[in-house]
N, C-alpha and C positions, 0 to 999 in steps of 0.2 A: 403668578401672572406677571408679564414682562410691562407694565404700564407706558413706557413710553411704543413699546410697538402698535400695545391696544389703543394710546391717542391716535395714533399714524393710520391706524385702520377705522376709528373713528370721522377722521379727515377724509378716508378715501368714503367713507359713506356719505356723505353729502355729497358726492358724480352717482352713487351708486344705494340710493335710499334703503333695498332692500336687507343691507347691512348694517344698519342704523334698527331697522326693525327687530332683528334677529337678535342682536345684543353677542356679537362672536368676540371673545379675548385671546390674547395669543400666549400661549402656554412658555412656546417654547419658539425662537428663532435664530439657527447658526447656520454655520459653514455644513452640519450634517444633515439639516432639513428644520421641519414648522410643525408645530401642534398646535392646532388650535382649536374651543371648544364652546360649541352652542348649545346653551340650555334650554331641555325639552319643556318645553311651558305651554300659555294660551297661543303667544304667535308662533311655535314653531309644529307645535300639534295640529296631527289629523282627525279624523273620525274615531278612527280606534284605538288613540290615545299614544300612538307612537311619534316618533318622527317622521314630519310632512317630507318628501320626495322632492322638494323644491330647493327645501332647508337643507336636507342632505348633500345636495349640489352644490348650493351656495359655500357648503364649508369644505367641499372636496374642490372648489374652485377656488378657497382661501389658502388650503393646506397647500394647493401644487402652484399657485402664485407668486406667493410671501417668500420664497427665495428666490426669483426671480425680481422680485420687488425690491430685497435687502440689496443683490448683486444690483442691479440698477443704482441705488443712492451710495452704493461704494466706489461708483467712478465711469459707469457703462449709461448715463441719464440718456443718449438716444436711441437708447433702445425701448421698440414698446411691445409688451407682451399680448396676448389674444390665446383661444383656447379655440384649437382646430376641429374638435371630436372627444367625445366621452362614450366610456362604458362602465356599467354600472352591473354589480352582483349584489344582490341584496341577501344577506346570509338571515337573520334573524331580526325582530321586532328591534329597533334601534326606540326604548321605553324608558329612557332616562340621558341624561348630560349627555352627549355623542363627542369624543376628542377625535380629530383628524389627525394624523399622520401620516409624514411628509418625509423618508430619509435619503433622500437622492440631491441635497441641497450643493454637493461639489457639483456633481454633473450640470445642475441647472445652470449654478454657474458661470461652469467653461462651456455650456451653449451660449449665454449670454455674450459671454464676452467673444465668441466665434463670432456670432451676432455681428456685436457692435466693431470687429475688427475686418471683416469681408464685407460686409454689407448684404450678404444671403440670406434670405431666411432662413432659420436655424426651427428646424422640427423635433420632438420630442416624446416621448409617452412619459408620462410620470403618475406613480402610482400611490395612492391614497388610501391607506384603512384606518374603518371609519369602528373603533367601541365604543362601548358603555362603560367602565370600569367599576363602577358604583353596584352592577349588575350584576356583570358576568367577565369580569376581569379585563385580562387579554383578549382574548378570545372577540373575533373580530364578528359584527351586527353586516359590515358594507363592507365591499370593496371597489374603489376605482379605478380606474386608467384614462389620465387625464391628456389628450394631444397638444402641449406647450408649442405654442409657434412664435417665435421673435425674429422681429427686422429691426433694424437702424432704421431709423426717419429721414426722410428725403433721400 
């Protein structure tokens, strides 16, 4: 676990309570993409003992963020990120720890920094699969496709 990233995400949950709820750590955070992973418990469980549909979101919205987030504090700070659209494949009962991953972390980027260099919004799909590993290995429970949209501010 990357501790200083999980304080960082810690911080963004007090704008964003229902991450504070969740309890997500960040696995992993570079120039190649984000892993990050929420443990299947009382708050992120549904009826039938899987991961809640909400929970899932929330970490396929951590996973395709957090590079966007790291490029932001390495030097591109007006830019601000939003999420235009999601699609969501749900493969198997997600019944244990769910890790997100995120590998498109250069392309995020050099949107970013398109972003913050034109001042156009810069659109993106970025794609997110979501295991169990504890489970059922590799072998992916979810998958997403996340619409990353950044503008520079003012």
């Amino acid at each position: 676990m990357l501790l200083k990233e999980t304080a960082l995400l810690r911080l963004i949950g007090l704008r964003i309570p229902v991450l504070l709820f969740l309890g997500p750590r960040v696995l992993r955070l570079d120039q190649t993409g984000c892993t990050v992973v929420i443990p299947l418990g009382w708050r992120s469980r549904n009826h039938v003992g899987s991961m809640y549909f909400a929970a899932l979101c929330a970490g396929a919205d951590l996973a395709s963020g957090l590079p966007a987030f790291r490029a932001m504090r390495a030097g591109h700070r007006r830019v601000i990120p939003l999420f235009a659209d999601v699609h969501g494949e749900f493969l198997k009962r997600a019944d244990g720890d769910v890790h997100f991953s995120c590998e498109q972390g250069a392309e995020v980027e050099e949107a970013v920094r398109q972003a913050d260099q034109t001042g156009v919004r810069v659109t993106m799909p970025v794609h997110v699969t979501c295991t169990v590993p504890d489970k059922y290995g590799d072998e992916p429970v979810a998958r997403f496709t996340v619409g990353l949209t950044m503008k520079r501010k003012g």
